[in-house]
C-alpha positions in Angstrom: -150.1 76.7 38.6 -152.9 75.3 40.9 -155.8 77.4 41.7 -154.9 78.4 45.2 -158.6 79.7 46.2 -162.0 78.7 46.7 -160.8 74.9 47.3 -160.3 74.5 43.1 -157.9 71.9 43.5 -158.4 70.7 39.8 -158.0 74.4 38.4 -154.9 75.0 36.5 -154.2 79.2 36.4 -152.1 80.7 34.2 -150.9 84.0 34.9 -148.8 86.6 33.8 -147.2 89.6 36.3 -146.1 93.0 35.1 -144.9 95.9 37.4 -145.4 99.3 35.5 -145.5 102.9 36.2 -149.2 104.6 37.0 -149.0 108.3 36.9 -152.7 108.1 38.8 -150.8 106.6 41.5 -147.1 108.1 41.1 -145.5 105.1 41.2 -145.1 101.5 39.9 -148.0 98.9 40.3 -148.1 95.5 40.1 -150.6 94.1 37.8 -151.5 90.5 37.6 -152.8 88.9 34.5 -155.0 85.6 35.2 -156.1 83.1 33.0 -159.3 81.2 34.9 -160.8 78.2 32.8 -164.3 78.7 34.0 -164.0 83.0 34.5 -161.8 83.8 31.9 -159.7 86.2 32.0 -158.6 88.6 35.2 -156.7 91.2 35.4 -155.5 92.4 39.5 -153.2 95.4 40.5 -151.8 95.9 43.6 -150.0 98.9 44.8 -147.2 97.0 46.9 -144.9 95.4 44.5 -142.9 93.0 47.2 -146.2 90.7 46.8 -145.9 87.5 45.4 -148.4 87.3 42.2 -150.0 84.5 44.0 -150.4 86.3 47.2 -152.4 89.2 44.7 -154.6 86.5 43.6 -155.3 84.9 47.0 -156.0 88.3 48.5 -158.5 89.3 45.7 -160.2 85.9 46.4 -160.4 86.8 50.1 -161.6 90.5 48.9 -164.2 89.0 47.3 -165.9 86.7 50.1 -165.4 89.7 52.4 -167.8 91.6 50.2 -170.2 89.1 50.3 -170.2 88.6 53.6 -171.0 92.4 53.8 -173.5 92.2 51.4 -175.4 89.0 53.3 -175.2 91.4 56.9 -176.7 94.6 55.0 -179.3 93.1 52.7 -180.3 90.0 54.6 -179.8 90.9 58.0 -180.4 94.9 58.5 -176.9 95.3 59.9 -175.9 99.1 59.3 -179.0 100.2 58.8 -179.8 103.9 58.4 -180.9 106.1 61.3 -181.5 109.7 61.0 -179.5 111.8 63.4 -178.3 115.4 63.8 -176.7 117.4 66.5 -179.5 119.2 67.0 -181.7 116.2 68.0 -182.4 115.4 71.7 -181.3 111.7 72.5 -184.9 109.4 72.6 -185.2 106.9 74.9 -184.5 103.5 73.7 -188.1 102.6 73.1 -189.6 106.1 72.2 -189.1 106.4 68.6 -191.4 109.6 67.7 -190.0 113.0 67.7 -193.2 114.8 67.9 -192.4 117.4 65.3 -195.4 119.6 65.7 -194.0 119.9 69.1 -191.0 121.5 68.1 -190.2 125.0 67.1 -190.2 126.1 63.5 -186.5 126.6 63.2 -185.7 123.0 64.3 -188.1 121.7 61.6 -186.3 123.5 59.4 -183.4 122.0 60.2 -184.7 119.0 59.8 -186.0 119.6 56.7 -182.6 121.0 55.4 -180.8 117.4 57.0 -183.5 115.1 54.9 -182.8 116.8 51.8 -179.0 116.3 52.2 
């Protein structure tokens, strides 16, 4: 069949499907053997066995950009950075980032300490 992702119109797939029982999941899965010229050889499994093989292989193609797209926001662009939090913590203004620890009792540093080294 045609490729039906990433605009390969000249890509000819061959796949193969299979439904078999996985005890890891209790129950049948649908796995999807693909033959890519240029990536060799794929093999997909989804857990909903009313999909069409090709709509397993476009969804894995869409998985994939997703992930990139994810991958561009947290390592190019910051998104989902980490900020250290606790219950414990008084809210800071939004431009007052210090929390002044010397200022703070010995038994909220160490509380602190113990979040850090979770």
């Amino acid at each position: 069949m045609p490729s039906p992702i990433y605009g390969e119109t000249t890509v000819i797939l061959a796949y193969r499907c299979v439904d078999l029982l996985w005890r890891p999941v209790g129950g049948l899965v649908r796995f999807v053997l693909v033959q890519h010229p240029t990536y060799g050889p794929l093999m997909l499994l989804a857990t909903d066995v009313s999909w069409d093989p090709l709509d397993v292989i476009v969804r894995y193609a869409y998985r994939f950009k997703i992930e990139l797209g994810f991958r561009q926001a947290v390592h190019v662009l910051g998104s989902y950075a980490y900020h250290f939090w606790m219950m414990a913590m008084e809210p800071l203004r939004r431009t007052g980032g210090n929390q002044f620890m010397h200022h703070r009792t010995e038994r909220y540093r160490q509380q602190v300490r113990r979040e850090l080294a979770a």
